[in-house]
C-alpha positions in Angstrom: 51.0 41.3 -78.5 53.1 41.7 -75.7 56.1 39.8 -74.8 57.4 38.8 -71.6 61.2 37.9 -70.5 62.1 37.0 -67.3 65.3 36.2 -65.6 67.0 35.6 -62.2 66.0 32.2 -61.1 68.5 29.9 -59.4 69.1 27.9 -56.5 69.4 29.2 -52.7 69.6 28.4 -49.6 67.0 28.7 -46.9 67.2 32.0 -45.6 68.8 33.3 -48.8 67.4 36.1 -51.4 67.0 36.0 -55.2 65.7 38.6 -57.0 63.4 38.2 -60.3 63.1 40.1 -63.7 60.7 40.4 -65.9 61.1 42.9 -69.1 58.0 43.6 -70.8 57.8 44.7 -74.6 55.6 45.1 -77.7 52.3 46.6 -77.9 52.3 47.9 -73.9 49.8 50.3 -72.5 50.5 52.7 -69.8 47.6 51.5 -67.6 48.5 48.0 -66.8 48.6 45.5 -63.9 52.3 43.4 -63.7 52.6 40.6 -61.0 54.6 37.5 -60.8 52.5 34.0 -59.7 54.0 30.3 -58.9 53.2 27.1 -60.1 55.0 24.2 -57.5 54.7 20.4 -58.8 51.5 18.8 -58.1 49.6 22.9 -57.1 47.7 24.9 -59.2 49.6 28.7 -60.4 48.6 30.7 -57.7 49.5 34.9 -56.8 52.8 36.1 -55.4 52.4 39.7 -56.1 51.0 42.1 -58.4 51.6 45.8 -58.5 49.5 48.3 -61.2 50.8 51.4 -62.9 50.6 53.9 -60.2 52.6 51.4 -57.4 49.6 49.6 -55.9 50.6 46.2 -54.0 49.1 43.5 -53.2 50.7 40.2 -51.8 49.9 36.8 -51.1 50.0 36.3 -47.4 52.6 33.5 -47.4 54.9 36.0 -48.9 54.1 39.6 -47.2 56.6 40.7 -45.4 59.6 38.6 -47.4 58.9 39.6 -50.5 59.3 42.8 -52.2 57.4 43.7 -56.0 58.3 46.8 -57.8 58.4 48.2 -61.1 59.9 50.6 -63.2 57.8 51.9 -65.6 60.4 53.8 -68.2 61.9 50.5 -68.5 58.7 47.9 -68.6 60.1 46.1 -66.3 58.7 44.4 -62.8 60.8 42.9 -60.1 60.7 40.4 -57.5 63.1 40.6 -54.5 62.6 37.6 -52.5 64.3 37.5 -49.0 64.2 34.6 -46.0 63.3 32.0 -48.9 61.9 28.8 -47.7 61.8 25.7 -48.4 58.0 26.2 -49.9 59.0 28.9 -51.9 60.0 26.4 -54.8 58.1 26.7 -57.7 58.4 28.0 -61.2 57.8 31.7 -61.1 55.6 33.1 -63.6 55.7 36.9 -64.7 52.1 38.3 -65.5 50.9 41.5 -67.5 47.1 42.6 -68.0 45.9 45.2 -69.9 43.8 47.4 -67.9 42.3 49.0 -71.0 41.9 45.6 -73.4 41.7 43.2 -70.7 44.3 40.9 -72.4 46.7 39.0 -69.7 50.1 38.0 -71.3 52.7 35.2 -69.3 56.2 35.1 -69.4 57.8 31.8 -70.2 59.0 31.2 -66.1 61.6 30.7 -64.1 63.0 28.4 -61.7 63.3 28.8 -57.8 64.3 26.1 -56.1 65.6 26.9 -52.1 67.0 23.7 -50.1 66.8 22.8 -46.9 
């Protein structure tokens, strides 16, 4: 099992930054895929970002360019910055981990980002 804690959610402005958390621990395997996906009222969960064990990126294209994922593997953890939010940024962020090795795919619990107008 692997367990999954995020954290930095909030309200911002348009324009504004957050900048997301997500701490893995349990039974964690070096080779491993973390990402975070979004789930707005109404839409399916769909990718922000992932990023694999050795730093490979890849983005949604709505977000390339404003937002950043990184990881630090000593600590587990994955981030999220998120800069120029918009308006159709809100959504409940949703931290992901998969296995590369077992194949298993573990969710965090999510986060609210809501950006107003």
């Amino acid at each position: 099992q692997v367990q999954l804690v995020e954290s930095g959610g909030g309200l911002v402005q348009t324009g504004g930054s957050l900048r997301l958390s997500c701490a893995a621990s349990g039974n964690i395997f070096s080779i491993n895929k973390m990402g975070w996906y979004r789930q707005a009222p109404g839409k399916q969960r769909e990718l922000v970002a992932t990023i694999t064990e050795i730093g490979q990126t890849n983005y949604a294209d709505s977000v390339r360019g404003r937002f950043t994922i990184s990881r630090d593997n000593a600590k587990s953890t994955v981030y999220l910055q998120m800069n120029s939010l918009k308006p159709e940024d809100t959504a409940v962020y949703f931290c992901n981990y998969a296995s590369t090795i077992t194949g298993h795919n573990y969710w965090g619990q999510g986060t609210q980002v809501t950006v107003s107008s």
